[in-house]
KOLLOPA-115768 format. One record per residue (C-alpha): x, y, z; residue in three letters. Coordinates in steps of 0.2 Angstrom, whole numbers. Example, Ala and Ser with C-alpha at 12.3 -4.5 7.8 and 13.67 -1.06 7.14 Angstrom:
BEGIN
DRENVO     c1     c2     c3   aa
DRENVO     62    -22     39  ALA
DRENVO     68     -5     36  SER
***
This chain:
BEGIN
DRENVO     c1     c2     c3   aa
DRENVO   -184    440    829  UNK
DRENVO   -194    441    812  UNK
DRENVO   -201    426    802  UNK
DRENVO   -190    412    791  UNK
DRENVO   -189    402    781  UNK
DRENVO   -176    389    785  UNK
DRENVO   -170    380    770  UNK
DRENVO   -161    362    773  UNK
DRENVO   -153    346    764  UNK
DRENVO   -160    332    771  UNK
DRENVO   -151    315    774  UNK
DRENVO   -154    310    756  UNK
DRENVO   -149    324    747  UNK
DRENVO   -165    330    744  UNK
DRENVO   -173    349    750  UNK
DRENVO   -186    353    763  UNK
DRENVO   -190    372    770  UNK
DRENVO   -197    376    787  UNK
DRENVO   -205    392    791  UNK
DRENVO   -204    398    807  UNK
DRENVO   -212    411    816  UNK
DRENVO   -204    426    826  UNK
DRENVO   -202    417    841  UNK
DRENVO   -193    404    832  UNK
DRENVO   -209    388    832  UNK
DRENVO   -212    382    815  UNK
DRENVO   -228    387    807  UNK
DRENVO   -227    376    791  UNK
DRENVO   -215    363    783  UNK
DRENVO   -214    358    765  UNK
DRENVO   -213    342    756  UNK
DRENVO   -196    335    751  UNK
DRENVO   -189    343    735  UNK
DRENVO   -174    332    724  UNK
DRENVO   -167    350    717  UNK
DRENVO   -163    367    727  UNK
DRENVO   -170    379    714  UNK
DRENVO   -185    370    718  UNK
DRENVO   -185    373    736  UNK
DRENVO   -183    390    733  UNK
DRENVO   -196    391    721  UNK
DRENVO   -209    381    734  UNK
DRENVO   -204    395    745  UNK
DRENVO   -208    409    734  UNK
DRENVO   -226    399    731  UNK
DRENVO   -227    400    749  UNK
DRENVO   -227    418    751  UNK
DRENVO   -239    422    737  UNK
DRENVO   -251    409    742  UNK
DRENVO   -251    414    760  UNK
DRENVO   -261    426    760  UNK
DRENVO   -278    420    752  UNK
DRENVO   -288    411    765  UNK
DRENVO   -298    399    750  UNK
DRENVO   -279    390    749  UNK
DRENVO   -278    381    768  UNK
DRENVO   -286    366    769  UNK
DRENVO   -292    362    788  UNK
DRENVO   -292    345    793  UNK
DRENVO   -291    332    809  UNK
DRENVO   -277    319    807  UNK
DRENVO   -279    303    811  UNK
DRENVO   -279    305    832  UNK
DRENVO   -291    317    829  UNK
DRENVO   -277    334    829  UNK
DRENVO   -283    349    822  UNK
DRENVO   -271    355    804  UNK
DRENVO   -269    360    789  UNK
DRENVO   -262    361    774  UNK
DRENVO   -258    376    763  UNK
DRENVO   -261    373    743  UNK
DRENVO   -256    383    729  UNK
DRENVO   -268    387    714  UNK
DRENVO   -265    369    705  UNK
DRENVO   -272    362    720  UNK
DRENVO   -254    354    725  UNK
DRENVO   -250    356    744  UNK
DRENVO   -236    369    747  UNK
DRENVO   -234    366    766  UNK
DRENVO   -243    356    781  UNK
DRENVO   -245    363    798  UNK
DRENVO   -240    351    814  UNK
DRENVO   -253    344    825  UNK
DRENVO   -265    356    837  UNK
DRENVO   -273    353    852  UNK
DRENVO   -286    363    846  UNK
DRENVO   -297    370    829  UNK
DRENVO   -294    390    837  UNK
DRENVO   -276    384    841  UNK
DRENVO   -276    377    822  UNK
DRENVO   -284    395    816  UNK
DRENVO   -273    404    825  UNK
DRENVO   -258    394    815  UNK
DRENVO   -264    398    801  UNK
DRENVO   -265    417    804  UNK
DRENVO   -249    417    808  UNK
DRENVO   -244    410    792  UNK
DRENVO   -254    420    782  UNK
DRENVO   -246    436    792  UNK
DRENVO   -228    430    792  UNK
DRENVO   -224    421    777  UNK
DRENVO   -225    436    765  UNK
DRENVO   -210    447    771  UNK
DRENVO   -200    431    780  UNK
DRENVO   -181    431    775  UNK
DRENVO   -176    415    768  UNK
DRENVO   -162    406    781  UNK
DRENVO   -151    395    770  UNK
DRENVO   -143    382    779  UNK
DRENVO   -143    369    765  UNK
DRENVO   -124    369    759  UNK
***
């Protein structure tokens, strides 16, 4: 099974994407988003910003969890990883974004 991007309303009407990787864990959920055609476009900034190491910021949470966020050019973060239980676990998250989200097909279940 290839990459995804899973696009969903939430509760309160507003928009949230997950990208999931081939063997169907997320990899990456976004913030909330009040319209669809944003969504959409947080998506499309996902895939171009994917790539380019300098735009994941690595960081502990606050039990001490390896993530990361992913940013796009204005700083703003695109998508934040879950918890690792390790910084190579956390890396290797991040490689997989960088390698999936690209060519990921877009899933859209918000109707």
């Amino acid at each position: 099974m290839a990459a995804r991007f899973v696009l969903k309303k939430a509760s309160d009407g507003q928009f949230y994407f997950n990208l999931k990787a081939g063997n169907g864990e997320t990899i990456l959920t976004s913030e909330l988003y009040k319209a669809k055609a944003s969504a959409t476009n947080g998506i499309e900034s996902v895939k171009k910003n994917a790539p380019l190491d300098e735009r994941y910021e690595r960081k502990t949470d606050k039990s001490g969890h390896p993530r990361f966020n992913l940013k796009a050019a204005n700083h703003e973060i695109i998508g934040s990883s879950e918890s690792y239980g390790s910084e190579s676990a956390r890396d290797q998250g991040i490689e997989s974004v960088k390698s999936n989200a690209p060519t990921a097909t877009i899933d859209d279940q918000a109707v």
